[in-house]
C-alpha positions in Angstrom: -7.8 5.7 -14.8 -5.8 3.7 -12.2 -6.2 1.6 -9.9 -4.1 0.6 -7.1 -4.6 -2.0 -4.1 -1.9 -2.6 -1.3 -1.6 -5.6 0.4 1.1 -7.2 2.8 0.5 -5.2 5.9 0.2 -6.5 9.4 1.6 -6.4 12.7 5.4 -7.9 13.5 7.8 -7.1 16.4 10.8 -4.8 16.4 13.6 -6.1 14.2 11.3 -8.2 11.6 10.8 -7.9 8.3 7.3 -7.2 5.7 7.1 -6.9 2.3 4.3 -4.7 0.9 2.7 -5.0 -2.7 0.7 -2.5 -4.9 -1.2 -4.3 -7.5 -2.2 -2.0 -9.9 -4.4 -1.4 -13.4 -3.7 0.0 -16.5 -1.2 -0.8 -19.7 0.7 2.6 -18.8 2.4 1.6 -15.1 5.4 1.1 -16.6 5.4 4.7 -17.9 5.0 6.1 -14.3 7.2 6.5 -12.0 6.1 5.2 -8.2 6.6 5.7 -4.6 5.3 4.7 -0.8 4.4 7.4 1.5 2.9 6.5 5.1 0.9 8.4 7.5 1.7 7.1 11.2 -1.3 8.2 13.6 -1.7 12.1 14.8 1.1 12.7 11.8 1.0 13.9 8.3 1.4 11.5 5.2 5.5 11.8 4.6 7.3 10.0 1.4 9.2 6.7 2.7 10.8 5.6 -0.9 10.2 5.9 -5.1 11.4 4.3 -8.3 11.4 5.4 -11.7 10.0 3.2 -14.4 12.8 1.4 -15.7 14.0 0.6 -11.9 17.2 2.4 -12.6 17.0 4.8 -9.7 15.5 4.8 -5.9 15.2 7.1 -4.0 14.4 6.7 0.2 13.6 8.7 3.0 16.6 9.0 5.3 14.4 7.2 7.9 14.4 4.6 5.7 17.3 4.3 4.2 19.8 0.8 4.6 16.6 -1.2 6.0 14.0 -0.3 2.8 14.0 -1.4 -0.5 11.6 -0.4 -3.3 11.4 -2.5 -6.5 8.9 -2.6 -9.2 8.0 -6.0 -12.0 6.3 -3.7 -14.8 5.3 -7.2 -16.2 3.3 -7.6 -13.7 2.3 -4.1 -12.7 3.3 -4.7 -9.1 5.3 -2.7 -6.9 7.1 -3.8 -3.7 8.5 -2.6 -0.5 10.3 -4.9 1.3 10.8 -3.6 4.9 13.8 -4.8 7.1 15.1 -4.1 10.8 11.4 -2.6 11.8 10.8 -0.3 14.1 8.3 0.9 15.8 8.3 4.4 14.4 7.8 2.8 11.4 4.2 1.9 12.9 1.5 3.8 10.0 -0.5 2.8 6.7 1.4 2.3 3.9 0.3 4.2 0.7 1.4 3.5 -3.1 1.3 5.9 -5.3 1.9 7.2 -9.0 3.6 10.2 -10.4 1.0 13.2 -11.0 1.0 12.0 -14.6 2.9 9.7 -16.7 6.7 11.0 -18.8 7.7 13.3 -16.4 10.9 15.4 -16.9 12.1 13.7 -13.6 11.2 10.5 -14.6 14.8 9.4 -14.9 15.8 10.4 -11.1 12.9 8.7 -9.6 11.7 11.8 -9.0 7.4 12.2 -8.1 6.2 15.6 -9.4 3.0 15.0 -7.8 0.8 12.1 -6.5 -1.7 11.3 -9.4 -3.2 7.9 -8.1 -3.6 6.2 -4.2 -3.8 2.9 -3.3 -6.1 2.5 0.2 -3.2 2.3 2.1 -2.3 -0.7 4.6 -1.8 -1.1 7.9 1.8 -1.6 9.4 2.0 -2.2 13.3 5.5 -2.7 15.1 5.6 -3.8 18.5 8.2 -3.2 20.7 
């Protein structure tokens, strides 16, 4: 079982900057690879940016991409999204997730076969 708890969210203006964390349980994160997916409101829940265990790869959506960073401390079994240039499209709740299961095939691409754990989510708001 794992456990995951967001935090970071909250409402900034067009062009500033948030950085989300996922907190999570369990000796095996580091064995998992990660991502963020949000859901903005009337839309479906679409992948924003992941990370394989050892931090060696990233991958982001191209919505994304050049103003999000993902980043993981297995040490600490936190992982971060550190959101730049904001904009108001970027406006949903924030979800962390793991792979379906741990030692994926893709695990070296960054690649999530599934979702097995989500955080709650938290709330991003960008004002114009």
């Amino acid at each position: 079982q794992v456990q995951l708890v967001e935090s970071g969210g909250g409402l900034v203006q067009a062009g500033g900057s948030l950085r989300l964390s996922c907190a999570a349980s369990g000796r095996t994160f580091s064995n998992y690879t990660m991502g963020w997916f949000r859901q903005g409101l009337g839309k479906e829940r679409e992948f924003v940016a992941s990370i394989s265990w050892s931090s060696s790869t990233t991958l982001y959506a191209d919505s994304v991409k050049g103003r999000f960073t993902v980043s993981r401390d297995n040490a600490k079994n936190t992982l971060y999204l550190q959101m730049n240039s904001l904009k108001p499209e970027d406006t949903a709740v924030y979800y962390c997730a793991t792979d379906s299961r741990p030692w994926t095939s893709a695990r070296a691409l960054g690649v999530m076969v599934g979702v097995g754990y989500w955080g709650q989510g938290t709330q991003v708001t960008v004002s114009s």
